[in-house]
C-alpha positions in Angstrom: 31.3 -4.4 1.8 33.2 -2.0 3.5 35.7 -2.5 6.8 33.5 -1.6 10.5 34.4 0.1 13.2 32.9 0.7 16.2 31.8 4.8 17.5 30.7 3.4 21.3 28.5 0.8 20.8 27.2 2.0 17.3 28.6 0.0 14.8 29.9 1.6 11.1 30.5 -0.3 7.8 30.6 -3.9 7.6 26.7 -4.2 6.1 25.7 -1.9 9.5 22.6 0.0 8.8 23.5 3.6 7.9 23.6 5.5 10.8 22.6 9.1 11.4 24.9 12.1 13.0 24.5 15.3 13.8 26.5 18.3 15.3 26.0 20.0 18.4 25.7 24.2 17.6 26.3 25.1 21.4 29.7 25.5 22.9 31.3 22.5 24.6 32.2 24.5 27.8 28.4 24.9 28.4 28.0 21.1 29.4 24.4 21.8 31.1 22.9 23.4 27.6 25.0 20.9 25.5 23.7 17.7 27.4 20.0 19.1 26.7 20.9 19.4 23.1 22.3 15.7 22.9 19.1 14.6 24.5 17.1 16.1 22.0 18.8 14.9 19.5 18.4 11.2 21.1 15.0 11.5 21.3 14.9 12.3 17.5 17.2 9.4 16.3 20.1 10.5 16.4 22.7 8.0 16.5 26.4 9.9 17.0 26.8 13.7 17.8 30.4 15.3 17.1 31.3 18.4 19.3 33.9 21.1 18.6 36.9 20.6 20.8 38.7 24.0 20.6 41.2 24.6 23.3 42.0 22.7 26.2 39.0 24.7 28.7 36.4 23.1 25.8 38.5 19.4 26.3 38.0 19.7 29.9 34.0 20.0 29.6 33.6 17.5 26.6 34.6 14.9 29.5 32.4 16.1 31.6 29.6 15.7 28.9 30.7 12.5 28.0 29.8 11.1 31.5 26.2 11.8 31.3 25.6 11.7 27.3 22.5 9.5 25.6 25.0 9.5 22.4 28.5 8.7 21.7 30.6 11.4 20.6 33.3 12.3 18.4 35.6 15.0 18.9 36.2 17.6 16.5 39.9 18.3 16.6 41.8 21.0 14.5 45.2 21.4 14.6 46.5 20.6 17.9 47.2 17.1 18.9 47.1 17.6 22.6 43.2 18.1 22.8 42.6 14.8 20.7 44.8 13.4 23.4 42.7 15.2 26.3 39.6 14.1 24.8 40.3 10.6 23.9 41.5 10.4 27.8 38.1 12.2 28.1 35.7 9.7 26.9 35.2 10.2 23.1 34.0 7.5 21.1 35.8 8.6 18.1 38.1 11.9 17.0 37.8 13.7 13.8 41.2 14.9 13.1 43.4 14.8 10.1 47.1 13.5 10.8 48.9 15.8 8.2 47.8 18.9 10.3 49.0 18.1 13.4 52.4 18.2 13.1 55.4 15.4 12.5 54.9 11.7 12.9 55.7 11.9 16.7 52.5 13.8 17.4 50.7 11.1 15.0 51.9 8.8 16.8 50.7 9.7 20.5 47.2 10.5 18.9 47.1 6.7 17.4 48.9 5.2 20.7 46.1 6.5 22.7 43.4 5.5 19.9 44.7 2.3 19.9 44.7 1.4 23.4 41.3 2.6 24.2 40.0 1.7 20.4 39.2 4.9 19.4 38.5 5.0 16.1 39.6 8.2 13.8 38.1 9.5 11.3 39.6 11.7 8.5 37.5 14.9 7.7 38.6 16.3 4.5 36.6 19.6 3.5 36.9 21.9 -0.2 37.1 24.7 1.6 40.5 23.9 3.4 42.9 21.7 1.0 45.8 21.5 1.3 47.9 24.2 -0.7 49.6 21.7 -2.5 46.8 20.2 -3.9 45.4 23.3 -5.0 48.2 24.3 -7.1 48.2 20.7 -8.4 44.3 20.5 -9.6 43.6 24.0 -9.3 40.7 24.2 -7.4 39.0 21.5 -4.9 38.3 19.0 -7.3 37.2 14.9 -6.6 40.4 14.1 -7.2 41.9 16.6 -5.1 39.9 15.4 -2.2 40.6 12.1 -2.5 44.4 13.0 -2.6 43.9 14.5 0.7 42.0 11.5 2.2 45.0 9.3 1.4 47.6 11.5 2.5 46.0 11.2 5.9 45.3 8.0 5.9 48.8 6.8 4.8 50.0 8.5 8.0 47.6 6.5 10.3 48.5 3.1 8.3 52.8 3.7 8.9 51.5 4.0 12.7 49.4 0.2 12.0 46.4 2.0 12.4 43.1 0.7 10.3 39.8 2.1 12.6 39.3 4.5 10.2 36.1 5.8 8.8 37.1 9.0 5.8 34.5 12.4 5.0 35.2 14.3 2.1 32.8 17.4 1.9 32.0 19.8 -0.7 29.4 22.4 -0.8 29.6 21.4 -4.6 27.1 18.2 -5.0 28.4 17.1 -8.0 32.0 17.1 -6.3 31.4 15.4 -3.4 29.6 12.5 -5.0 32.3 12.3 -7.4 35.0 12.0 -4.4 32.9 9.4 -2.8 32.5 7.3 -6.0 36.3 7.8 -6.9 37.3 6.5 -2.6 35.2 3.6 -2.7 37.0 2.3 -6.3 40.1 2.7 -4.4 39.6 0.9 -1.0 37.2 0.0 1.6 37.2 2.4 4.6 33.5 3.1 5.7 32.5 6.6 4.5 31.0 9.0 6.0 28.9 11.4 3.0 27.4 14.8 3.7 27.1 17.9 1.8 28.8 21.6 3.5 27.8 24.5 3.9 25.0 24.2 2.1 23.4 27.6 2.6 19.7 28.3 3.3 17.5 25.6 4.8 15.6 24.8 1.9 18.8 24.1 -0.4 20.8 22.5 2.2 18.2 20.1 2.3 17.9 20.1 -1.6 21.3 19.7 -2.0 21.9 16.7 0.9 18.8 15.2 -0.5 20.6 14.8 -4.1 24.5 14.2 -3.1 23.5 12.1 -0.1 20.5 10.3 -1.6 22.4 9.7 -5.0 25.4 7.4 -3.4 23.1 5.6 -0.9 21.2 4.5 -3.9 24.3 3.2 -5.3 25.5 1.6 -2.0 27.9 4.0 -1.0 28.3 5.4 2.2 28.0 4.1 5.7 27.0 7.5 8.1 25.7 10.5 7.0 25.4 14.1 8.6 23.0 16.0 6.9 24.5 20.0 7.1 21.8 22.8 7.8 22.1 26.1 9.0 19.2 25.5 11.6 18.2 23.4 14.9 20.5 20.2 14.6 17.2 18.3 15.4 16.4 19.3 11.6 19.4 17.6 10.7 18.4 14.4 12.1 14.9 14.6 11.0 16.0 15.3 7.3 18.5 12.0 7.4 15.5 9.9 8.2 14.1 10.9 5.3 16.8 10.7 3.2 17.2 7.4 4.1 13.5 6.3 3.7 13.4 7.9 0.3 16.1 5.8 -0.3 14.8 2.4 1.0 17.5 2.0 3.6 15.2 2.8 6.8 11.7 1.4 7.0 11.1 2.6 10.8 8.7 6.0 10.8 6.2 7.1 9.2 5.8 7.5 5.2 3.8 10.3 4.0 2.0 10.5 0.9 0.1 13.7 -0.2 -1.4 14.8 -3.2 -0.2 18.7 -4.9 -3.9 19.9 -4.6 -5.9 21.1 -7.8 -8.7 22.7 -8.5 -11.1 19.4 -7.1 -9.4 20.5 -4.0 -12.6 21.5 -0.9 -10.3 21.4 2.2 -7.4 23.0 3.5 -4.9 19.9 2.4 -1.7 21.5 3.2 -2.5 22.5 6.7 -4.3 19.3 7.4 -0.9 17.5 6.1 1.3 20.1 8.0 -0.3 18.9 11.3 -0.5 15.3 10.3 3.4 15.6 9.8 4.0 17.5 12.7 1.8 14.9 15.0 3.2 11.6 13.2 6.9 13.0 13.7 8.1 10.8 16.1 6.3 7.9 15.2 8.6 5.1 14.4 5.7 2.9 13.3 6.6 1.8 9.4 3.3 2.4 8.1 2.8 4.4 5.1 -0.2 7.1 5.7 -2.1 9.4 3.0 -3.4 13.0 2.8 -5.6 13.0 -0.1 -7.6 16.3 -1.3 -10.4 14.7 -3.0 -12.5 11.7 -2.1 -13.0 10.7 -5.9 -9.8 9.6 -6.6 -7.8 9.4 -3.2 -8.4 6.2 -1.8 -7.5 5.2 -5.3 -4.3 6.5 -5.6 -3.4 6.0 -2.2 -4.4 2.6 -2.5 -1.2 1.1 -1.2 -1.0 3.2 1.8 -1.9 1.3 4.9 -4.1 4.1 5.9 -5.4 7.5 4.5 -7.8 10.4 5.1 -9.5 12.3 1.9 -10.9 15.6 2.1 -14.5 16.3 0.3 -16.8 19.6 0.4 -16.7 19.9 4.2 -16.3 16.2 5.1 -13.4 13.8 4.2 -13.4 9.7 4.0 -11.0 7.5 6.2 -9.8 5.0 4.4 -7.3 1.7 4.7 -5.6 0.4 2.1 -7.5 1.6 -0.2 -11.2 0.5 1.0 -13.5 2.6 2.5 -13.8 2.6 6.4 -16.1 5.7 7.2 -17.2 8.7 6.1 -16.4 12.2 8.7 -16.7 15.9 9.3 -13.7 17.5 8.5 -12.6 19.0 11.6 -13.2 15.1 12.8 -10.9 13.5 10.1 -7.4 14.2 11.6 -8.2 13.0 15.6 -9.6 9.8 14.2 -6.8 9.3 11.9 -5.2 9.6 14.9 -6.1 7.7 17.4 -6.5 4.0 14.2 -2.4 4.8 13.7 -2.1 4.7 17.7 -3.7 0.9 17.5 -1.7 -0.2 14.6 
């Protein structure tokens, strides 16, 4: 089990249920547009949203932000040690900053002075993209071990200071990489872990490859909070972590989805009917599991473990519960009465 620490009132590590985080995409001096944006993302599920902190104009309106915010939120520091200052004075639940870039052990020092006597917890945001030169020369490219060399550079800084609330990232936009860091970290020490994939390109890889990096180390018990990258609406982010994380097993709020690939026994139009089943069960955090079959033959029995399912026919389609026959509609009648059995469930 790894160490906890606490991000506001949202706990991390320590057998905590892994939580879900996303990024805000608007800039931190617009407090009215970033406040919707956190909203949104609170009414999704998310748990923690991080905002870039770029100058000391941005540090001034994350505090602000933090007055009225649904979410905790970290502070995204590069660099300068006088904005994590600024917005751990400001009301950030955590900063992400990493103490070898900010200068000599004075500087690392005020940071965790601050940290500690508010209990702030840091965490250490090592990326591929930006390693240390060093390191590179060393490995020769951003390797796993690499990565994890740069975590515990960082985090030996933070431990001379006596500092432990720590949780450690370390990104690739290589799948195979990041996993391999993660796996590497956790045989080395117990700080919580934060896993994501970077810059993961289109929408339909990023979630591809967060689905396989992400999913593979939660299914072997590794990591604590995840941020699922995508170059899209940050809501997406938070909507894809859920279902990471009920793929995996770890989240049994929401909705489970079942669907058959269509074939040629096929009489209805299954994928828009599942497209607006999806889109109308969204927010739903009932844990029921619910099928979208394409042919009354054989759906009820393959979706026979699903608590309760529609199957499409020549114009008609069958509503079903777990796996027995309830009654027999018109099609265009099938998706409000699915409807409106989930809403008494």
């Amino acid at each position: 089990m790894t160490r906890k620490i606490m991000v506001g009132d949202v706990a991390i590590g320590g057998g905590a249920p892994v939580t879900i985080q996303s990024m805000l995409n608007t800039k931190t001096t617009d407090v009215e547009g970033s406040l919707a944006q956190l909203r949104q993302l609170h009414a999704a599920g998310c748990q923690i949203a991080r905002l870039a902190v770029p100058n000391q104009e941005a540090a001034k309106s994350f505090a602000q932000i933090c007055k009225e915010s649904p979410l905790p939120l970290v502070a995204d520091i590069h660099f300068d040690y006088r904005l994590a200052i600024a917005a751990a004075l400001g009301g950030a639940a955590k900063i992400r900053i990493n103490p070898g870039n900010i200068g000599g052990e004075d500087r690392v020092k005020a940071v965790v002075d601050v940290c500690k006597e508010r209990h702030i917890p840091i965490r250490i945001g090592v990326n591929g993209g930006s390693l240390e030169k060093p390191l590179l020369e060393k490995y020769g490219h951003p390797t796993a071990e690499a990565l994890v060399e740069s975590a515990f550079s960082h985090l030996e800084l933070l431990e001379k200071q006596n500092f432990y609330d720590v949780c450690v990232s370390m990104k690739s936009s290589h799948v195979p990489t990041m996993a391999a860091a993660a796996r590497l970290f956790r045989e080395k020490c117990d700080y919580p872990i934060h896993i994501g994939v970077t810059e993961t390109g289109p929408v339909r890889m990023g979630l591809i490859k967060s689905a396989m990096g992400i999913g593979a180390l939660l299914l072997d018990g590794i990591g604590d909070t995840i941020r699922v990258s995508l170059t899209d609406d940050p809501v997406e982010e938070v909507y894809a972590a859920k279902d990471i994380l009920k793929a995996a097993g770890l989240r049994k709020e929401g909705v489970n989805i079942v669907s058959c690939p269509t074939c040629g026994r096929t009489q209805i139009d299954l994928i828009g009917l599942v497209r607006q089943v999806d889109a109308a069960l969204k927010n739903c955090e009932k844990p029921i599991t619910v099928a979208v079959m394409g042919c009354v033959v054989n759906g009820p029995g393959e979706a026979r473990e699903a608590d309760i399912g529609i199957a499409g026919g020549d114009g008609c389609g069958l509503l079903f519960e777990k796996g027995q026959a309830v009654k027999k509609l018109p099609y265009e009648a099938l998706l409000p009465e699915l409807l409106k059995r989930i809403e008494k469930f």
